[in-house]
Residue frames relative to the residue before (quaternion, step in Angstrom):
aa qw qx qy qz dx dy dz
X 1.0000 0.0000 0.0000 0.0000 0.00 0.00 0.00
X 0.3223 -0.8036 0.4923 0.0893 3.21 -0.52 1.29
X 0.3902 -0.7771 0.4927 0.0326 3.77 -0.74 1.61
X 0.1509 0.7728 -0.6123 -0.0715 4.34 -0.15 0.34
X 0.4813 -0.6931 0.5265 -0.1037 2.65 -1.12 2.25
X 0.0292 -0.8463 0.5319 -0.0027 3.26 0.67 1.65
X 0.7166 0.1914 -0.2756 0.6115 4.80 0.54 -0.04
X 0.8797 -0.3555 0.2154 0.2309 3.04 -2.29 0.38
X 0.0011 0.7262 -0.6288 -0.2779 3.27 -0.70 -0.05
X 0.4055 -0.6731 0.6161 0.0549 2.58 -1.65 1.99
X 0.7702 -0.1586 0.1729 0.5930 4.04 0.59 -0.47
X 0.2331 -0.6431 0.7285 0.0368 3.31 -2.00 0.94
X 0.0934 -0.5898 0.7961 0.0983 3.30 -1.64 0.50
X 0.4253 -0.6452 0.6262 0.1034 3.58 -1.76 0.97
X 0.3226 -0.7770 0.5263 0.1236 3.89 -0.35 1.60
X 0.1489 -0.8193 0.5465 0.0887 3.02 -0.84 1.64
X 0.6614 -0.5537 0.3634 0.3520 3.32 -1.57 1.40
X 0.6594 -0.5374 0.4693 0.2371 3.44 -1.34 1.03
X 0.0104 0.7861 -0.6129 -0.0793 4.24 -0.36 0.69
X 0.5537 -0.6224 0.4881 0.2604 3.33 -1.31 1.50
X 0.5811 -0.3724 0.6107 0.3882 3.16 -1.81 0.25
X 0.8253 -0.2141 0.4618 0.2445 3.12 -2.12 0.65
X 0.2157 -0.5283 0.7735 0.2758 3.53 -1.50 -0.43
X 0.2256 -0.7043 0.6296 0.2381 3.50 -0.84 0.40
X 0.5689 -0.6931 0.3467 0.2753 2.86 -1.31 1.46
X 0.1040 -0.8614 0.4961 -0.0330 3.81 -1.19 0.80
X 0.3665 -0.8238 0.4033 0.1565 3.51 0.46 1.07
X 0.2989 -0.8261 0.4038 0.2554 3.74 -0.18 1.19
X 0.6174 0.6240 -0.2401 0.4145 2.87 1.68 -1.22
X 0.6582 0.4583 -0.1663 0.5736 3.93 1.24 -0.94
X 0.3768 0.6481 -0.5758 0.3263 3.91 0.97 -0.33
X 0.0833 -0.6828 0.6768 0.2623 3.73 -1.38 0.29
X 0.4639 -0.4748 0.7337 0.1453 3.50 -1.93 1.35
X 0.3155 -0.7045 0.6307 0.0799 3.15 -0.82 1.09
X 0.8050 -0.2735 0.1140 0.5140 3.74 0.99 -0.56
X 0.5482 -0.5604 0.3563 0.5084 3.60 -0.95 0.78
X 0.7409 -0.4868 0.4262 0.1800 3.05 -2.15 1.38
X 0.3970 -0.5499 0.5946 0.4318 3.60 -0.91 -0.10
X 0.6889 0.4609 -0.3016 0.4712 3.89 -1.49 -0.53
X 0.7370 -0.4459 0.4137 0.2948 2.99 -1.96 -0.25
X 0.0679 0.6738 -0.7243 -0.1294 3.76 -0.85 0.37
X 0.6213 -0.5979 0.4161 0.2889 3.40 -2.03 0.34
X 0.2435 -0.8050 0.5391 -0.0459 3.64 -0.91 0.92
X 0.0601 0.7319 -0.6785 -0.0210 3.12 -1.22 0.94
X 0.5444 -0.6800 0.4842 -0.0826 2.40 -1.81 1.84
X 0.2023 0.8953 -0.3968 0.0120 3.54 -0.51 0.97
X 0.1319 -0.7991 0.4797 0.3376 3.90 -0.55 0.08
X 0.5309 -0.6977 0.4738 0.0826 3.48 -1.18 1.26
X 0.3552 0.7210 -0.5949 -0.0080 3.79 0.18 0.19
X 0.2488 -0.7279 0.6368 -0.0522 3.41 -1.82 0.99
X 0.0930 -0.6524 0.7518 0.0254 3.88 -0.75 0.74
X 0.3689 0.6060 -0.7042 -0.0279 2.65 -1.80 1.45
X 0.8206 -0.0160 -0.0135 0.5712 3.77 -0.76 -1.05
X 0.8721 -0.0133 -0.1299 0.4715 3.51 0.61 -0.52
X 0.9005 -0.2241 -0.1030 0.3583 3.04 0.17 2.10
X 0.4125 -0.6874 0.4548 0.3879 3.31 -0.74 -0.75
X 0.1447 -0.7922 0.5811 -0.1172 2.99 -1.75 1.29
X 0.0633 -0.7997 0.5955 0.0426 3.20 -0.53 0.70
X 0.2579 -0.7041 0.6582 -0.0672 3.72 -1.34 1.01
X 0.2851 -0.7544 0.5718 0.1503 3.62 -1.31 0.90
X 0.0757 0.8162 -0.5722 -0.0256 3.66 -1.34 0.17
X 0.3025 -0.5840 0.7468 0.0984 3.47 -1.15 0.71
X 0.0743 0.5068 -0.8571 0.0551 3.04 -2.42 0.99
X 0.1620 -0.7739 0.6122 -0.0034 2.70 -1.20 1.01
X 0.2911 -0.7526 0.5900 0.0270 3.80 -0.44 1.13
X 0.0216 -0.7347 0.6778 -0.0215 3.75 -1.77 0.87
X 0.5527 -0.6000 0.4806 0.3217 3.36 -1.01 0.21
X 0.0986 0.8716 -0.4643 -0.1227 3.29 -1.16 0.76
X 0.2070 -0.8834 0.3177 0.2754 3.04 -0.40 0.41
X 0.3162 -0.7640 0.5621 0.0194 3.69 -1.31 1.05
X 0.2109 -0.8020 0.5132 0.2214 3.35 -1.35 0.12
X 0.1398 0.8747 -0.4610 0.0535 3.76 -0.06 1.22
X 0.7912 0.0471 -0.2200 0.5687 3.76 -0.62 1.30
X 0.8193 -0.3657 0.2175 0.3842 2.94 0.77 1.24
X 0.8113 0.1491 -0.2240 0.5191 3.69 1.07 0.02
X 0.6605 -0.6135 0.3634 0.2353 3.36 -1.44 0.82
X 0.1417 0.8434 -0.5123 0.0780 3.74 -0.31 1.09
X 0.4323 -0.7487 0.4779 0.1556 3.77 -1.15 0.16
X 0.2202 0.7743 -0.5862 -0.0912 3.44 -0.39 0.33
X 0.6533 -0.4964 0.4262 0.3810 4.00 -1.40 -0.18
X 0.0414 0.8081 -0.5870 -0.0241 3.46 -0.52 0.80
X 0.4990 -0.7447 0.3450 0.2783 3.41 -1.34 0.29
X 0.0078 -0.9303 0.3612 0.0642 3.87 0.32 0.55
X 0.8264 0.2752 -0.1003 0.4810 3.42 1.46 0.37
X 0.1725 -0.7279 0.6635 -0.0094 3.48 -0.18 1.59
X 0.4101 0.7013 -0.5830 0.0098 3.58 -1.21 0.92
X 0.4961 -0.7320 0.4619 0.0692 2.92 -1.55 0.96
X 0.3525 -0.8871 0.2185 0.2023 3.45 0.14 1.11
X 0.4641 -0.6278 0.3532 0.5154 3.79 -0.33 0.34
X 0.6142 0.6940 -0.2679 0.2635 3.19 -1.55 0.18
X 0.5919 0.3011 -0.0748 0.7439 3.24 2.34 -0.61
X 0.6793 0.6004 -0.4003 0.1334 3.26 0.85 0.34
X 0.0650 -0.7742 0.6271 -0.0559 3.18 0.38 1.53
X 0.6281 -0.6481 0.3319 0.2745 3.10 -1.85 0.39
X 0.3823 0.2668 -0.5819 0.6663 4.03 1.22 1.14
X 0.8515 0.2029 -0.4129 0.2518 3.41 -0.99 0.46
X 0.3994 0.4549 -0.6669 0.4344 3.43 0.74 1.71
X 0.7232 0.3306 -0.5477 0.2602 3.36 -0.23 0.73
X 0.3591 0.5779 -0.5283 0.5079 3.56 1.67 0.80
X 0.5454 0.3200 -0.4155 0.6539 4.10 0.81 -0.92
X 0.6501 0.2756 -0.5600 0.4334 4.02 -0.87 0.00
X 0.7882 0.2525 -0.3548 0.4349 3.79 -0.11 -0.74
X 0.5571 0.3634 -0.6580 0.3530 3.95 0.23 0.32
X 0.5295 0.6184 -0.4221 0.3987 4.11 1.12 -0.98
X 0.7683 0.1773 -0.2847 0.5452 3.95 0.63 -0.44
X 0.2052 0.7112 -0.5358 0.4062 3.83 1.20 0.49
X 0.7935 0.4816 -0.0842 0.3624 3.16 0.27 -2.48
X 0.5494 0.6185 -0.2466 0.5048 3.38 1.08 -1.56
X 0.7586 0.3536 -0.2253 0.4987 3.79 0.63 -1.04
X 0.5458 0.4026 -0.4508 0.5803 3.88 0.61 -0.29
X 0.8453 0.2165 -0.3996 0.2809 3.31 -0.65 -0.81
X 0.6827 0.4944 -0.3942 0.3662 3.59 1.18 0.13
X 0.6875 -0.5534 0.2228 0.4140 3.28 1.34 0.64
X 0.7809 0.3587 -0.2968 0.4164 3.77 0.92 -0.20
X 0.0894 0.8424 -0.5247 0.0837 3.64 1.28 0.45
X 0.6971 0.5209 -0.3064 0.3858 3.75 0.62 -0.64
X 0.6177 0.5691 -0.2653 0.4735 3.37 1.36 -0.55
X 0.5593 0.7099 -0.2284 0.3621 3.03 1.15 -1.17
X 0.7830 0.3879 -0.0895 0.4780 2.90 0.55 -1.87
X 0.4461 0.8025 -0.2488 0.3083 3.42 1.20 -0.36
X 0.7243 0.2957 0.1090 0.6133 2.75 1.55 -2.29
X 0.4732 0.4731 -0.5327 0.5181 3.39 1.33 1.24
X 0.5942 0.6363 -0.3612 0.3340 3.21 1.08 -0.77
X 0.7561 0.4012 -0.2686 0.4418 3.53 1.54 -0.31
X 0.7123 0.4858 -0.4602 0.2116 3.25 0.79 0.63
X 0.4665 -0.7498 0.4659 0.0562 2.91 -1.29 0.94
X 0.0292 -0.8566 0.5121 0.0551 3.49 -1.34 0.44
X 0.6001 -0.6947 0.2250 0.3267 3.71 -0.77 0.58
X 0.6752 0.4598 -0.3965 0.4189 3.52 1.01 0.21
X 0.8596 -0.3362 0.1033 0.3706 3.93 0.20 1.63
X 0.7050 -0.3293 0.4425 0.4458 3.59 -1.12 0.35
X 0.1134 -0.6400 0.7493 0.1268 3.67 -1.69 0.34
X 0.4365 -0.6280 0.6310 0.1300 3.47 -1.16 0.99
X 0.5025 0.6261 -0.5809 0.1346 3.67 -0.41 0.38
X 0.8672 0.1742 -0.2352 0.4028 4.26 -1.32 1.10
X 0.3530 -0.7235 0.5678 0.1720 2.99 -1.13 -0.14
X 0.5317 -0.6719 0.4897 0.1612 3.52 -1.06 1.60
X 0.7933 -0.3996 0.2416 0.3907 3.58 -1.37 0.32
X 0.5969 0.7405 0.0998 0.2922 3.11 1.79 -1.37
X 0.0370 -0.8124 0.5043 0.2904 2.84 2.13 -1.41
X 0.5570 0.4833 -0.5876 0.3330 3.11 0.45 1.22
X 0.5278 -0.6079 0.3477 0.4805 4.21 -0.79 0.82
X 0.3136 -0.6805 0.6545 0.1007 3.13 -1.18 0.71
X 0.3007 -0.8581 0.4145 -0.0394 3.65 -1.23 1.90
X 0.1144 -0.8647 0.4853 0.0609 3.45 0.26 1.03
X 0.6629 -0.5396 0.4143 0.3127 3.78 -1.31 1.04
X 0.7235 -0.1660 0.1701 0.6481 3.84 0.94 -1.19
X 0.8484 -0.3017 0.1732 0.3989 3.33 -1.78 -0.06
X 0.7185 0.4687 -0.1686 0.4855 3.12 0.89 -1.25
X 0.4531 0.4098 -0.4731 0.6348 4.07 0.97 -0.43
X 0.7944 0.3280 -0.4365 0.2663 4.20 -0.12 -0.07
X 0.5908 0.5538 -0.4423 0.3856 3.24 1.38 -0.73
X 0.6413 0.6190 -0.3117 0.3292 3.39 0.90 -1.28
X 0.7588 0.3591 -0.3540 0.4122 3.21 0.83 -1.29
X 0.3920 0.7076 -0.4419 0.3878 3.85 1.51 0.23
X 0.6972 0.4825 -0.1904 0.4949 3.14 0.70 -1.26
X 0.5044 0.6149 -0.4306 0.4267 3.78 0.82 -0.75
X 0.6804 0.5867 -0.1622 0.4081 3.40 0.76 -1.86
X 0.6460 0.3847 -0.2556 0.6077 3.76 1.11 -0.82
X 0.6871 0.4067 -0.2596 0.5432 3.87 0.35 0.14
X 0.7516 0.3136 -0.3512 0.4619 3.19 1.06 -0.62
X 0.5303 0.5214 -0.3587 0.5642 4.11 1.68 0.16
X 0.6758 0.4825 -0.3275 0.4508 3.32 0.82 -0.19
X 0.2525 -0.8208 0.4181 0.2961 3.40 1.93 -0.07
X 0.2864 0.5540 -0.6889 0.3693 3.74 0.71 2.03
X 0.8507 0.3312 -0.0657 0.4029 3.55 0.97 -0.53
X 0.2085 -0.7341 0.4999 0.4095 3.93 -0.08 0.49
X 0.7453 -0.4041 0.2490 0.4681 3.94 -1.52 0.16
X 0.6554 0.6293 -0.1978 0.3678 3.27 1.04 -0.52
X 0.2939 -0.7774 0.3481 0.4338 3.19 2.11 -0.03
X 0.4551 0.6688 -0.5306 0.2530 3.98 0.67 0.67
X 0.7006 -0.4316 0.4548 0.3407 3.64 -0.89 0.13
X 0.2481 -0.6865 0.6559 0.1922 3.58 -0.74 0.96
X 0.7660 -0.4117 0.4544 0.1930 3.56 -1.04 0.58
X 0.1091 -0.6803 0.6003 0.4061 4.35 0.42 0.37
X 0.7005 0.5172 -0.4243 0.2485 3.93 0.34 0.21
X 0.6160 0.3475 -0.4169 0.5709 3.20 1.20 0.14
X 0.4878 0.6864 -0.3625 0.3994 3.56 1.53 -0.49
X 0.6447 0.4798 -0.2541 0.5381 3.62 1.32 -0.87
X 0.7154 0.3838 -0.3265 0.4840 3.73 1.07 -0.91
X 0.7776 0.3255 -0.3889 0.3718 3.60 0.40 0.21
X 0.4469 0.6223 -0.3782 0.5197 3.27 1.37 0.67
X 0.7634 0.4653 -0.1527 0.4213 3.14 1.27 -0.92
X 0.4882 0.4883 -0.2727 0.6700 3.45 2.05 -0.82
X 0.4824 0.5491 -0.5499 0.4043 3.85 0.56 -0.29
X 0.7951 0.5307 -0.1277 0.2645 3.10 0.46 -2.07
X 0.6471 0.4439 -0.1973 0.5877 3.39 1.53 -0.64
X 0.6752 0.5979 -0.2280 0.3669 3.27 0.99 -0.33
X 0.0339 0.7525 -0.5110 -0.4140 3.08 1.07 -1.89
X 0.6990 0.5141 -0.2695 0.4178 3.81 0.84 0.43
X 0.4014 -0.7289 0.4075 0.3761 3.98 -0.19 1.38
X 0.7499 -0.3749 0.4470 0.3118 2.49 -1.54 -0.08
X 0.0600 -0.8750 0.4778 0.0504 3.85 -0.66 0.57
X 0.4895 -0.7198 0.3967 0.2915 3.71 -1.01 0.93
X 0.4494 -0.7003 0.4277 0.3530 3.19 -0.83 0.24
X 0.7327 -0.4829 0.4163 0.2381 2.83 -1.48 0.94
X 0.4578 -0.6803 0.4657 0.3327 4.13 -0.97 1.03
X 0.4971 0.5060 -0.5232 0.4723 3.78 1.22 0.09
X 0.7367 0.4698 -0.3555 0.3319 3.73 0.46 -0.72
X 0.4387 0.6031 -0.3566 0.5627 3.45 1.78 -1.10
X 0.7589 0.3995 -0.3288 0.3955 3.97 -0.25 -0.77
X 0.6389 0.5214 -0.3111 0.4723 3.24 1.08 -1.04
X 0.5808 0.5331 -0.3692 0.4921 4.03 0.69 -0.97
X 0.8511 0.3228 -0.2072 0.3585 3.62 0.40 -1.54
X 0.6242 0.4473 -0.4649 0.4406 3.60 1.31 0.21
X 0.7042 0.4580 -0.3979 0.3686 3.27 1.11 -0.09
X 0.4690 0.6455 -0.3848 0.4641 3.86 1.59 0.52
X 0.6539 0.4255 -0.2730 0.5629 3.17 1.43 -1.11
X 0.5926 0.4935 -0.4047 0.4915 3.89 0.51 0.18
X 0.6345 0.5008 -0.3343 0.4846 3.58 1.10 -0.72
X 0.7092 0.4213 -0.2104 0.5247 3.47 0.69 -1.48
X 0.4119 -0.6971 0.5489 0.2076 3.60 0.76 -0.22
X 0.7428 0.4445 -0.1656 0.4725 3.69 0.89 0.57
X 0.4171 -0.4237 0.6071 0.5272 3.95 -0.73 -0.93
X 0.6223 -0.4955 0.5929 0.1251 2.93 -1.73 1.24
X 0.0090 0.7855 -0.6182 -0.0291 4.21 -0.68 0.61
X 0.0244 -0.8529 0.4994 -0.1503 2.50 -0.83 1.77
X 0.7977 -0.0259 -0.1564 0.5819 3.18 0.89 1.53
X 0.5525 -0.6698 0.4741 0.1462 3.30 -1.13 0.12
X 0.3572 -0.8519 0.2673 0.2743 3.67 -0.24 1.32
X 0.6062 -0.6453 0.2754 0.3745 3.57 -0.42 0.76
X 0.6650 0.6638 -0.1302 0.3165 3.11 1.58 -1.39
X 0.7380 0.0359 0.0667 0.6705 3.54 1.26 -1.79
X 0.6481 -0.6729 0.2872 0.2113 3.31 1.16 0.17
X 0.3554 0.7834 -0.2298 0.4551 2.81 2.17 0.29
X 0.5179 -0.7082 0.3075 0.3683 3.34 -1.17 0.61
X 0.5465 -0.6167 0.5129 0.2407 3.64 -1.22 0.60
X 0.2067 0.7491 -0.6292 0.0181 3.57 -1.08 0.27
X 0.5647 -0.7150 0.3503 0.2172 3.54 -1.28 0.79
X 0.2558 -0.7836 0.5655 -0.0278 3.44 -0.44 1.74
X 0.8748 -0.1140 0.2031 0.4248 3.25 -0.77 0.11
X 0.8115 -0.2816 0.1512 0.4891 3.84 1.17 0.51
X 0.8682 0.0383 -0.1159 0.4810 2.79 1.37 -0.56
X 0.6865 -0.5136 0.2869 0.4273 4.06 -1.04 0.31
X 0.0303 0.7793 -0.6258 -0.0092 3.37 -0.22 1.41
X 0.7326 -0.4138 0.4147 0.3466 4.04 -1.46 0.16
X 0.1558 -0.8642 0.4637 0.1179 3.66 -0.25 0.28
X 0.6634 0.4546 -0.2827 0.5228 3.07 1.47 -0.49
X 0.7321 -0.6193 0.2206 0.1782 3.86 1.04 0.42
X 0.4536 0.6558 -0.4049 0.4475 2.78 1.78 1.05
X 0.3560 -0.7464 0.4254 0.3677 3.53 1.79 0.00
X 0.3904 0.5534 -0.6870 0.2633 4.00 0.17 0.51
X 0.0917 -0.6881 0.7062 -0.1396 3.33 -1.56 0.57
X 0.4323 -0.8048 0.3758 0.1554 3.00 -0.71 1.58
X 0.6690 0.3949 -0.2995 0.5539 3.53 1.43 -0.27
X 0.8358 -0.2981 0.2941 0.3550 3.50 0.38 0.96
């Protein structure tokens, strides 16, 4: 629409374009899922086997993971999160309803954002009838769990930690590398993949050369001393000779 400018012009100013508000920041990793999605989400399938006092058993499970999306430094990203611990029909004898109760507060914890803790604080419980045998460490050496549950959990760690939600160590990946491998997925069409135990050896011999020492990696149950990796597995450094494999 065309304006005729009929007196002087005495001065102009140049209207600047309206700027949005911020995004307020929103943790993907802490978002709460209010309830599982309709439709189809992606799942990984797994069998569980475990030696202990009375024998060996082995147990299936499904998790099932979705994108979410979060806002962090101000800009809007996605990463893959886990929102579903289930236990299929068909195994439900009567010792393996409190594996269906703990995938039901499993789920309850993912979609409320603390699923890593959770599992964390299964990993500590314990029970009076001997070690359980259940996977293998980076090392190919077996790997010893306090009770049933300290194996399923640390099972389930292992499926979060290939799916790159978790590092081997069952911590929390960063939502920033969580966003870059979500995003290299997406550009890719291919997950995200652990490394290989040649690269794991290669990383930790080149830390111990930095640090000048063995790498400590935990603290000994026994005298409280520091741990360090022997031959596969966390042995006492300070010379009481405990050793997590026995």
């Amino acid at each position: 629409m065309a304006v005729e400018i009929n007196s002087k012009i005495v001065s102009y100013s140049v209207k600047k374009a309206v700027e949005e508000p911020p995004l307020a920041e929103e943790n993907p990793l802490t978002v709460r899922i209010p309830s599982r999605p309709e439709g189809t989400l992606e799942a990984v399938s797994e069998k569980i086997s475990y030696v202990g006092a009375e024998g060996r058993k082995k147990v299936y499970l499904l998790v099932s993971f979705m994108p979410v999306e979060g806002v962090v430094n101000g800009k809007r990203v996605v990463i893959e999160r886990p929102v579903e611990f289930f236990f299929p029909s068909g195994q439900l004898s009567s010792e393996h309803q409190w594996i269906t109760a703990t995938m039901r507060s499993l789920s309850l914890a993912a979609r409320g954002g603390y699923v890593t803790q959770a599992v964390a604080d299964l990993r500590k419980v314990a029970w009076d009838k001997g070690l359980v045998r259940c996977g293998m460490n980076r090392w190919g050496k077996p790997v010893f769990h306090d009770s049933e549950v300290a194996a399923i959990a640390w099972s389930i760690q292992q499926i979060l930690y290939r799916r790159g939600f978790l590092d081997q160590d069952g911590n929390q990946v960063p939502v920033e590398e969580l966003v870059s491998r979500y995003a290299q997925r997406l550009a890719s069409g291919h997950p995200w993949h652990p490394p290989t135990p040649e690269e794991l050896e290669q990383a930790e011999r080149q830390a111990q050369e930095q640090s000048g020492g063995p790498a400590v990696v935990g603290h000994c149950p026994e005298c409280n001393g520091e741990l360090i990796m022997m031959d596969g597995c966390p042995t006492c450094y300070s010379g009481c000779g405990w050793s997590k494999c026995g």
